[in-house]
ZAMARGU-4260 file (C-alpha; in steps of 0.2 Angstrom, whole numbers, plus 5000, padded with zeros to 4 digits):
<rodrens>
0) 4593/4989/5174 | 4581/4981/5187 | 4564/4977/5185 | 4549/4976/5199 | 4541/4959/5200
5) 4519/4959/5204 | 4511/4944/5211 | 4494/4942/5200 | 4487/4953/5214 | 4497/4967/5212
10) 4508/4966/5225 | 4526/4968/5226 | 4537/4952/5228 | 4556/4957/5223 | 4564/4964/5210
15) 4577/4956/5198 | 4586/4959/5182 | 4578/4965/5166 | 4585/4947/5161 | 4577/4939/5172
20) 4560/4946/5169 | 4562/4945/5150 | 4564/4926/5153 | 4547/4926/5163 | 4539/4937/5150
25) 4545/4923/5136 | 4540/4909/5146 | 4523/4916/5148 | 4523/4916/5164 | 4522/4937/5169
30) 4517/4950/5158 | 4524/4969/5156 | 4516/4983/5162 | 4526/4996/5162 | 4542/4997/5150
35) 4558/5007/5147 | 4554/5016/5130 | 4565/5017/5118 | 4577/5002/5123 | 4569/4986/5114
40) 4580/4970/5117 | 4582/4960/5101 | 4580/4941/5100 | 4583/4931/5086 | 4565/4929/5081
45) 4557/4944/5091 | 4559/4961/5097 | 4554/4963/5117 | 4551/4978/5125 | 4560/4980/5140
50) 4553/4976/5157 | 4552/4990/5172 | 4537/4982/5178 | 4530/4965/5177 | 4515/4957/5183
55) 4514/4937/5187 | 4502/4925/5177 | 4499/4916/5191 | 4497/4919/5210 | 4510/4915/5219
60) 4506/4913/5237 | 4521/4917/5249 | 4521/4908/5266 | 4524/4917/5283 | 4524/4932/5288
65) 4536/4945/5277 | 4545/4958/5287 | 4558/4972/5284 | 4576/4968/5290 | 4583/4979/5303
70) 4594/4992/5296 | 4602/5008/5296 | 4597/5016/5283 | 4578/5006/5286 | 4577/5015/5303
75) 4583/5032/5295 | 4571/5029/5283 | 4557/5026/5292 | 4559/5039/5304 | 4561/5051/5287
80) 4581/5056/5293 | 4574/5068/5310 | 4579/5065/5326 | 4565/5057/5338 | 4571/5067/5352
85) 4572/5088/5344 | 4568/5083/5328 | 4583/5090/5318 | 4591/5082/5305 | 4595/5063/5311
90) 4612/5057/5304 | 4613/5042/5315 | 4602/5028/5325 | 4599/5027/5343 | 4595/5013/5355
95) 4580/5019/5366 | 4583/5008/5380 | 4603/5006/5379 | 4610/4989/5371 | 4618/4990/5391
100) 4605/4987/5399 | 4597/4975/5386 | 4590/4984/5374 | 4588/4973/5356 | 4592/4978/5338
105) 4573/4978/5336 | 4561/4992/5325 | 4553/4996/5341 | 4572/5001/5351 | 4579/5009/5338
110) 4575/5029/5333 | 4584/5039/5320 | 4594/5053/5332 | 4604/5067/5327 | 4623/5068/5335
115) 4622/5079/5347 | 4606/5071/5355 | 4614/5055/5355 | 4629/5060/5363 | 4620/5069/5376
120) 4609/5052/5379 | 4623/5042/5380 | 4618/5024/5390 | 4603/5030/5397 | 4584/5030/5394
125) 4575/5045/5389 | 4563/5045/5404 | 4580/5048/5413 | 4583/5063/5403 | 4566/5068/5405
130) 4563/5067/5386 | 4552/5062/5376 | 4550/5053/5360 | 4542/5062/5344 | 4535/5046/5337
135) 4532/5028/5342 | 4544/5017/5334 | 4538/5003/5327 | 4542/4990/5311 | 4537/4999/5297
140) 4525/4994/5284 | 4519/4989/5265 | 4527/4984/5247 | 4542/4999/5248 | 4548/4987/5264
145) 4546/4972/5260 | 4554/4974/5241 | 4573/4974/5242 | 4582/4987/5231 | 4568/5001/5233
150) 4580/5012/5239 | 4586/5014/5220 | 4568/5013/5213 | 4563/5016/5196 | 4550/5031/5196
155) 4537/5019/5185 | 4538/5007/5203 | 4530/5021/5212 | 4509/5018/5208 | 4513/5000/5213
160) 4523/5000/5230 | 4508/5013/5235 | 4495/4999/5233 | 4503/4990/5244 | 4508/5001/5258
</rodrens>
């Protein structure tokens, strides 16, 4: 069981264990929001309900800049499984300019493509095909990105990862 973690503001910093976030809640330091009912966790001078979403105390300001890792399944994701070139079913990821010719494992080179597209490209550009891209690739934002785990998120996570996106 894992448990979504909100800055005071209401946006999403992690997630960790329900253990974790009871230790939080005990300490004072967060608060629940949303619970798993029916499942209480049973202390030896309390009953706690157990966390699915908790909000922090305190504000908790995180420096820099947070961006999504480059992934596979981010970049499949994020282009929603469909090819950028015919827009059928996308089962694998394609460099737009060719790691050959100097193409980087960035957001903006890489495009979810389906097989048969991506075996027809092979190492060159799609100007050279004379094809064009159905969307602009670029790093994908909000809380759903920057929260590792969302891939196997809790339904009671949804309202808050769409305040942040």
């Amino acid at each position: 069981m894992r448990t979504l973690v909100l800055n005071a503001g209401y946006e999403p910093l992690g997630v960790v264990s329900f253990k974790r976030a009871l230790v939080l809640v005990m300490n004072e330091k967060a608060t629940i929001i949303e619970q798993v009912e029916g499942e209480p966790v049973c202390a030896t001078s309390r009953v706690y309900e157990r966390p699915a979403v908790i909000i922090l105390t305190r504000y908790v300001r995180i420096p820099g800049a947070r961006s999504a890792p480059v992934t596979r399944r981010g970049v499949l994701r994020r282009d929603a499984h469909r090819c950028a070139y015919c827009g059928g079913a996308a089962s694998t990821i394609d460099h737009v300019l060719p790691r050959s010719r100097g193409g980087k494992d960035t957001w903006e080179n890489l495009v979810a493509c389906c097989l048969r597209c991506n075996n027809l490209k092979g190492d060159r550009t799609p100007q050279e095909m004379s094809w064009s891209l159905r969307l602009v690739p670029g790093a994908p934002r909000g809380g759903q990105w920057t929260v590792r785990g969302v891939d196997r998120a809790d339904p009671r996570w949804e309202p808050y990862l769409a305040l942040a996106a």
